[in-house]
C-alpha positions in Angstrom: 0.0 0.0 0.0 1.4 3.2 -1.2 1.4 6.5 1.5 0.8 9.9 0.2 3.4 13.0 0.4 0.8 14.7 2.3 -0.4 11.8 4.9 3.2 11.1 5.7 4.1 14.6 6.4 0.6 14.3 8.8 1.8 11.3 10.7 5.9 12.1 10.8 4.6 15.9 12.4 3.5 13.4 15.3 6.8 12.8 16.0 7.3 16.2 17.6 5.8 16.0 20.6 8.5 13.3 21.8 11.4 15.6 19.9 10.0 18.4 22.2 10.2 16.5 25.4 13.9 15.2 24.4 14.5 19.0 23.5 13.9 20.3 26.8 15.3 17.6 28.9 18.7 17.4 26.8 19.0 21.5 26.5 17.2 22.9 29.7 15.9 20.8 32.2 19.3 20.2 34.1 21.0 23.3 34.1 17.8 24.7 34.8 17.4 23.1 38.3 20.9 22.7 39.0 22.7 26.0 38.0 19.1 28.3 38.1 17.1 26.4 40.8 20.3 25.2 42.8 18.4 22.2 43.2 21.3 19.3 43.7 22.5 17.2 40.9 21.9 14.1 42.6 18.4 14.8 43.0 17.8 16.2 39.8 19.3 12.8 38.4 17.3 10.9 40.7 14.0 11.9 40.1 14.2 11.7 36.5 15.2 8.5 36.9 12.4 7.5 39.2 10.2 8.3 36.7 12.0 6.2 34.5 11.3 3.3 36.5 7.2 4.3 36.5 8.0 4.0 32.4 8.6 0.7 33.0 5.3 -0.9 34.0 3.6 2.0 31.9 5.1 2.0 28.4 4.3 -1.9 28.1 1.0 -1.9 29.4 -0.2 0.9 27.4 1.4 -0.3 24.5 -0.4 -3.7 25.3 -3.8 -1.7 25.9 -3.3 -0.2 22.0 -3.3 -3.1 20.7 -6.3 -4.5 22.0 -8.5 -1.7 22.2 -11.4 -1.7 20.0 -13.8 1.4 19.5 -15.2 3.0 16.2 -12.3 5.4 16.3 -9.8 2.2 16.3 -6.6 0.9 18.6 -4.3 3.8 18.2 -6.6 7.2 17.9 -8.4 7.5 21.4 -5.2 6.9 23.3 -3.3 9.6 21.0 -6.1 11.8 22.0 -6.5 10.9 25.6 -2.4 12.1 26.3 -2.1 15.3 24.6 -3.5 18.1 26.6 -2.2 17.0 30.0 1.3 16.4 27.5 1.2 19.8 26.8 0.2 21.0 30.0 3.3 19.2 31.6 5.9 21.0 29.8 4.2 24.0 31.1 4.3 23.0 34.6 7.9 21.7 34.8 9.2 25.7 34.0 6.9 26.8 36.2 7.8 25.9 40.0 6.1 27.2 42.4 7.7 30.2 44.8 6.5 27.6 48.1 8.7 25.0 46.5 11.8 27.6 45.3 14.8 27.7 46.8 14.4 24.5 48.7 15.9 20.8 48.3 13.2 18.6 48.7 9.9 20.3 48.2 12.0 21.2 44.4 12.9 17.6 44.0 9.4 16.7 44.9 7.8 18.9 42.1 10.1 18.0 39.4 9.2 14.3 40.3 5.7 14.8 39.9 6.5 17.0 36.7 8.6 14.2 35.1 5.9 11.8 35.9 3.2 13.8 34.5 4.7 14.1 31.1 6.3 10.9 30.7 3.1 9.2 31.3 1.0 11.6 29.3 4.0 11.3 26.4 3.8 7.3 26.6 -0.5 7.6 26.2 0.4 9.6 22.8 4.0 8.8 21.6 3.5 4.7 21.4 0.4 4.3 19.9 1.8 7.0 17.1 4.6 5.3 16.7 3.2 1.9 16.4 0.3 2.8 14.0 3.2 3.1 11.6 4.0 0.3 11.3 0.5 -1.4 10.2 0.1 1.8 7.5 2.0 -0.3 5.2 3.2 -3.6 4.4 5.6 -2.7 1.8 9.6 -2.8 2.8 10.5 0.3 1.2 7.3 2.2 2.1 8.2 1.5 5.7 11.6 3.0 5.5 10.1 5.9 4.3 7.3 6.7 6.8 9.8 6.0 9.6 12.1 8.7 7.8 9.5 11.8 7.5 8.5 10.7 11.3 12.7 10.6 12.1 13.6 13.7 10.2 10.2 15.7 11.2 11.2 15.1 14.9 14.7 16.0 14.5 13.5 19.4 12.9 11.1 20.1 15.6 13.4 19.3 18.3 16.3 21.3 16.8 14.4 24.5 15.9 12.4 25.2 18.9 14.8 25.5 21.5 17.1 26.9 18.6 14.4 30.0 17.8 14.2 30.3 21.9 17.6 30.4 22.3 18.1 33.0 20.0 14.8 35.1 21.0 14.4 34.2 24.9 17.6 33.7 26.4 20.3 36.5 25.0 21.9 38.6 27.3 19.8 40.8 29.8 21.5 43.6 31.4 24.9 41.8 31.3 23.1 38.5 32.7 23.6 35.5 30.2 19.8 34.4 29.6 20.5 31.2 30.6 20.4 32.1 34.3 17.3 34.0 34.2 14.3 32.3 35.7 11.6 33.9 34.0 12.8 32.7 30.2 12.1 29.4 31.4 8.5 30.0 31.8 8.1 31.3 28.6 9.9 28.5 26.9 7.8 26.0 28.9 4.6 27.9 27.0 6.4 27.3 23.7 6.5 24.0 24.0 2.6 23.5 25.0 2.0 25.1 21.7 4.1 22.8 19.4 3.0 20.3 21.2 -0.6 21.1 21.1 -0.4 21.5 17.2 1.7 18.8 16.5 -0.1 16.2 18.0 -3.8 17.8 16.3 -2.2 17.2 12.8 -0.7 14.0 13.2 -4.8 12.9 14.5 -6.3 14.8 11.8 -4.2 13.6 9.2 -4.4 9.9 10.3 -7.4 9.9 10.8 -8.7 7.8 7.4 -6.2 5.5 8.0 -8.8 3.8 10.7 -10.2 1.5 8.7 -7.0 0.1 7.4 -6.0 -0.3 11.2 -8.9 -2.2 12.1 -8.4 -4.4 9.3 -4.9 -5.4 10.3 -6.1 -5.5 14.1 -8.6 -7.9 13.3 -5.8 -10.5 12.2 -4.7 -10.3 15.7 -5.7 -13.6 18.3 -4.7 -12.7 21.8 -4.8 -14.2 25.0 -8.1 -13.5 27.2 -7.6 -11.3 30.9 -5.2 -9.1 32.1 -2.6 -12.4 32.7 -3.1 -12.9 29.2 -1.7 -10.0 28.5 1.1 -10.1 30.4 1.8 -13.3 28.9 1.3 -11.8 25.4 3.6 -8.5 26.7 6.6 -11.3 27.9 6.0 -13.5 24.7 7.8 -10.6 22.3 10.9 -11.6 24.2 11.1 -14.7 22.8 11.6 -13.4 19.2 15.7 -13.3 18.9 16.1 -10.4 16.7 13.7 -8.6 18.8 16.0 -9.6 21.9 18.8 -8.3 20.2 16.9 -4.7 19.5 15.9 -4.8 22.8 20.0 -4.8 24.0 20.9 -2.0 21.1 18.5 0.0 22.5 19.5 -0.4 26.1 23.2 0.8 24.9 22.2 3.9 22.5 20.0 4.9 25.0 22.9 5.0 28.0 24.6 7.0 25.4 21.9 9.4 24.5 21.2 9.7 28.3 24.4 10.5 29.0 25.0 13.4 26.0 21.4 14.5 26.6 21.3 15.3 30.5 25.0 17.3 30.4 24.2 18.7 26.8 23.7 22.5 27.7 26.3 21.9 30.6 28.8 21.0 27.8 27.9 23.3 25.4 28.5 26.1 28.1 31.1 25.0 30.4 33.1 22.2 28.3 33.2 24.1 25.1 32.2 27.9 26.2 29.4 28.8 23.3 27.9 31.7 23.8 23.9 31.3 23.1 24.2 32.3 19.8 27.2 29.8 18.8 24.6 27.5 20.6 21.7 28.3 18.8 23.6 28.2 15.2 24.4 24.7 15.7 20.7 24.6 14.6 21.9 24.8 11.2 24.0 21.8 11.5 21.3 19.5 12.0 18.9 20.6 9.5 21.6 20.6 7.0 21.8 16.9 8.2 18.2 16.6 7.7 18.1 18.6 4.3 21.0 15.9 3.5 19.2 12.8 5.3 15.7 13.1 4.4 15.9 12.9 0.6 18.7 10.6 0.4 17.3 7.7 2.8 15.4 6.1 -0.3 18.5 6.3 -2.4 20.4 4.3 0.4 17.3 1.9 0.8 16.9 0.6 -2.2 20.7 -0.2 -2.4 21.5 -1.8 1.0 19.5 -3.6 3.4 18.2 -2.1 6.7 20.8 -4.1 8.8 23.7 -2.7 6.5 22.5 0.6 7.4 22.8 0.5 10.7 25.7 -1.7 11.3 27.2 1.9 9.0 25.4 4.5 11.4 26.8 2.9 14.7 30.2 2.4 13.3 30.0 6.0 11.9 29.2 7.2 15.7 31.7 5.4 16.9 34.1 6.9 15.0 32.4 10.6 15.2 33.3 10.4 18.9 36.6 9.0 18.6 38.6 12.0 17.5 36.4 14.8 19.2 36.6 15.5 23.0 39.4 13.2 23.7 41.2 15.3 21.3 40.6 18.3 23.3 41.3 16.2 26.8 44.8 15.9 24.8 44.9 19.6 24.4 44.9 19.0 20.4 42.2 21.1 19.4 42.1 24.3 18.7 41.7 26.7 21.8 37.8 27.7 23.2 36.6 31.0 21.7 38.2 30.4 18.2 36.3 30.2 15.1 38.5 26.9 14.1 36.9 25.2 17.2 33.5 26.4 16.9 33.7 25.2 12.9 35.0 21.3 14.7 32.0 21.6 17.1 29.6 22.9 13.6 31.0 19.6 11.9 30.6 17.0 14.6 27.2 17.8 15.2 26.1 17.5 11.5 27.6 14.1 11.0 26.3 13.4 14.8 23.0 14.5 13.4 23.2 12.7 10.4 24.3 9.2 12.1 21.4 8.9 14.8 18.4 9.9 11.8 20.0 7.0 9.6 20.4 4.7 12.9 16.6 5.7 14.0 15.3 4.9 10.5 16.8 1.7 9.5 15.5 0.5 13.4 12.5 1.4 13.9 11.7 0.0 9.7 13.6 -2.8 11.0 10.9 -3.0 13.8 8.0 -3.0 11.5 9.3 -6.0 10.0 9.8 -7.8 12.7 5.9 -7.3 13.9 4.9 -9.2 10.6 7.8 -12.0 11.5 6.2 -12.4 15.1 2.9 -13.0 13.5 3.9 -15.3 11.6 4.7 -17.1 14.8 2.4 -16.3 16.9 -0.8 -14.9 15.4 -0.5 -11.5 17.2 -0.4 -8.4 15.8 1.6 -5.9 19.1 3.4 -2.9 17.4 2.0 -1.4 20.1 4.4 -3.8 22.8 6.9 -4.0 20.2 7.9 -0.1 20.2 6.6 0.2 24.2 9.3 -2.0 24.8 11.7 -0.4 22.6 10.7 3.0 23.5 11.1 2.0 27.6 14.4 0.5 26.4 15.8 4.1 25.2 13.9 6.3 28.3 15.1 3.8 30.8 18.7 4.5 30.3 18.3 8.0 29.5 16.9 8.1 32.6 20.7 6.5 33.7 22.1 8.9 32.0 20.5 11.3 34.7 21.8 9.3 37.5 24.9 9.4 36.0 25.3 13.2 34.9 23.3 14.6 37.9 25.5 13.0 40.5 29.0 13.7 38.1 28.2 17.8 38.4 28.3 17.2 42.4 31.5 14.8 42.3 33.2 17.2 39.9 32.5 20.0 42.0 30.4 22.3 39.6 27.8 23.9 41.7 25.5 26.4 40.5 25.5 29.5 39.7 28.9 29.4 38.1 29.6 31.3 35.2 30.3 30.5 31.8 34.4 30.2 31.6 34.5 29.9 35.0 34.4 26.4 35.9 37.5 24.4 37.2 40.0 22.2 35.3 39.5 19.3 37.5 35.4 19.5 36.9 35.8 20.0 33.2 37.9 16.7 32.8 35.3 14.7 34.4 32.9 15.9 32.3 35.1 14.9 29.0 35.8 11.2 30.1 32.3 10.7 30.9 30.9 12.6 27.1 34.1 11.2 25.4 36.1 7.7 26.2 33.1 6.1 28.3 30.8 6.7 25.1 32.7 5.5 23.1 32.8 2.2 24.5 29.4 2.2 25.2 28.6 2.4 21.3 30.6 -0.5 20.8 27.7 -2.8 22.1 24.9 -1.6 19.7 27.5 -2.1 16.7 27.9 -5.3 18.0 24.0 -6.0 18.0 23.5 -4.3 14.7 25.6 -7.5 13.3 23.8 -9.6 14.5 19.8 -8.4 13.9 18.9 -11.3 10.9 16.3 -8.9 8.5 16.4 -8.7 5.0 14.1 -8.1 1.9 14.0 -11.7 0.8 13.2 -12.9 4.6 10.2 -10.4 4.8 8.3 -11.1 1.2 8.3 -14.5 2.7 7.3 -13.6 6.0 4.4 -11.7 4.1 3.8 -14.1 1.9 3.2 -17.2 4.4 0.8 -14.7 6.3 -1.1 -14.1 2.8 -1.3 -17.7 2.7 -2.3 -18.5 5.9 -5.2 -15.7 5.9 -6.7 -17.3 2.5 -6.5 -21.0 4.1 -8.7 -19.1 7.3 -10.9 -17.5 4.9 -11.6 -20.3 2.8 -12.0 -22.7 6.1 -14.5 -20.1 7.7 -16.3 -20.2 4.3 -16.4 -24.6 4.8 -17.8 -23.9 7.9 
């Protein structure tokens, strides 16, 4: 089944919501409460990860809930609308701490727990469902690929340009104060995000919306196990498909790796680096020229190597992206902080960075869609929902590590807040490089080691598909004996 321009470009703008969410907690949300807030690292780390562990029974069991629900509206469309207002709403809140709560340890931790939790349930009610319903738009291997890349690409563009634009607009200097200790642009950032998210999400149901039929049809294919046990036992049973197992573990790793980058991403960019916020917000341009690059050039490398080849490429690519970049400046090789050579290093090692992780998200999440029809086959359940819950709790989960890991690090390497740009210590600046440098490197070395081992390929799928064409004529014509 072929996808129109139009209804991809619908259903990819649904990707935003998530983009914004990983937007504001890779670029704000920790040097907001540590260095603006003075709320402790550790604490910071911890409650994002505690709400990390709530993603854990939610994201399965909402996925699970998708895939058996049936109304007149479908599996995927009432949940999508059920989680985006109180989304939106959550972004809102989290910028917006109460003065009873500010300047306080606990009572801060205690609202940025609830905060967290708000909008990573809220994202899971909307983002899984989205992303699952992709996967039953199409059966067609190449088709796949390329509603996974408008989804990939559209997300990368919304999470790069709005807090690129807010950069720019919200948080310039004040008065000789670097925006990016003022309180108040927080607030007004938070209200951005509502409003992307808001319109985002209304699209992506809007422009989905006549795909309902074609999502009942494939739902009704699906046999599942009766109760809430069955369930479970349904949830457990994806384990048990190998390449699935083997997604599940690449995930785990590039998600300890995107945790890690995320979490002390504005704390390198300021501190590690020294970019001023318009160096910062310039780096915009990098990734969309990585998208501009990406995005049209996916169905060229699709149709000549297979989905596995692809991302065996990206991780390797990653690997070696990170190789020559902060160790070189921990080696004092690089050109000195403040010059334009640097900054034009930093330009280029985001836009390959870019590049990498959209052809790595693309070739996975396609790769995923496969595997649904491969399972089955096997099984004679249809989950994309479970599938990408457990996928999507795979990558949150150790994101939410990377918390634990970069919260704690800005206590241990003694950057406290309220420290100026260019001000912070040699001693805390190396800790920060080993940890965003030589420890993600080897990291990244387990999801290229996965990648070589995921067993996809055209040939293995048109059979796949062809034994379930099969098997539903044998069903049809044995209902019609009966």
């Amino acid at each position: 089944m072929r996808i129109g321009f139009g209804s991809k470009l619908a259903y990819g703008v649904g990707s935003m919501p998530y983009a914004a969410k990983d937007a504001a907690f890779g670029t704000f949300v920790l040097f907001y409460y540590t260095q603006v807030l003075e709320l402790s690292g550790s604490l910071t780390g911890l409650a994002i990860f505690l709400s990390v562990l709530w993603d854990a029974v939610s994201d399965p069991l909402v996925g699970s809930w998708s895939d058996r629900l049936r109304s007149r509206w479908g599996r995927r469309h009432p949940a999508m609308i059920l989680g985006l207002l109180p989304l939106a709403l959550s972004f809102v809140l989290l910028f917006a701490p109460p003065e009873t709560v500010r300047g306080t340890q606990v009572p801060l931790f205690g609202w940025l727990l609830v905060c967290v939790l708000m909008m990573r349930t809220f994202l899971t009610v909307f983002y899984i469902p989205q992303n699952a319903m992709g996967a039953e738009l199409t059966d067609d291997y190449h088709e796949r690929s390329s509603i996974v890349n408008f989804r990939t690409n559209l997300g990368w563009m919304g999470g790069v340009i709005l807090p690129a634009i807010c950069l720019a607009l919200l948080f310039g200097e004040v008065g000789g104060v670097d925006g990016r200790m003022i309180d108040a642009n927080y607030f007004t950032y938070g209200w951005a995000s509502f409003g992307v998210v808001m319109v985002a999400g209304a699209i992506c149901i809007a422009g989905s919306w006549r795909f309902i039929p074609r999502l009942k049809q494939v739902a009704e294919r699906s046999v599942e196990s009766p109760g809430f046990l069955g369930m479970v036992r349904d949830t457990v049973a994806t384990l048990r498909n190998l390449n699935f197992r083997r997604i599940f573990i690449f995930e785990i790793a590039v998600g300890g790796v995107s945790g890690i980058l995320g979490a002390l991403q504005m704390i390198t960019w300021t501190y590690f680096w020294e970019l001023s916020v318009t160096q910062i917000s310039f780096l915009a341009v990098a990734s969309l020229t990585a998208v501009a690059v990406t995005f049209p050039g996916m169905r060229f490398l699709s149709q000549r190597w297979e989905k596995q080849t692809l991302l065996k490429f990206a991780v390797a690519g990653l690997v070696f992206n990170s190789l020559w970049f902060v160790p070189g400046r921990l080696l004092d090789v690089l050109p000195d902080n403040g010059t334009v050579m640097l900054y034009a290093l930093v330009w280029i090692q985001t836009l390959f960075n870019t590049g990498l992780t959209i052809l790595r998200t693309v070739n996975l999440h396609s790769i995923m869609a496969d595997i649904a029809d491969e399972h089955e086959l096997d099984t004679g359940r249809r989950q994309e929902g479970v599938f990408f819950a457990a996928s999507t709790f795979a990558l949150k989960f150790v994101m939410g590590f990377g918390y634990m890991i970069g919260g704690p690090l800005l206590d241990i390497v003694g950057l406290s807040g309220g420290v100026a740009p260019g001000e912070a210590s040699a001693s805390a600046l190396f800790g920060i490089g080993l940890v965003i440098g030589p420890a993600v490197v080897l990291l990244l070395l387990i999801p290229w080691w996965m990648a070589a081992r995921i067993d996809v390929s055209r040939e293995k799928l048109d059979a796949v598909q062809s034994s379930l064409q099969d098997q539903g004529r044998l069903e049809g014509e044995g209902a019609s004996a009966g």
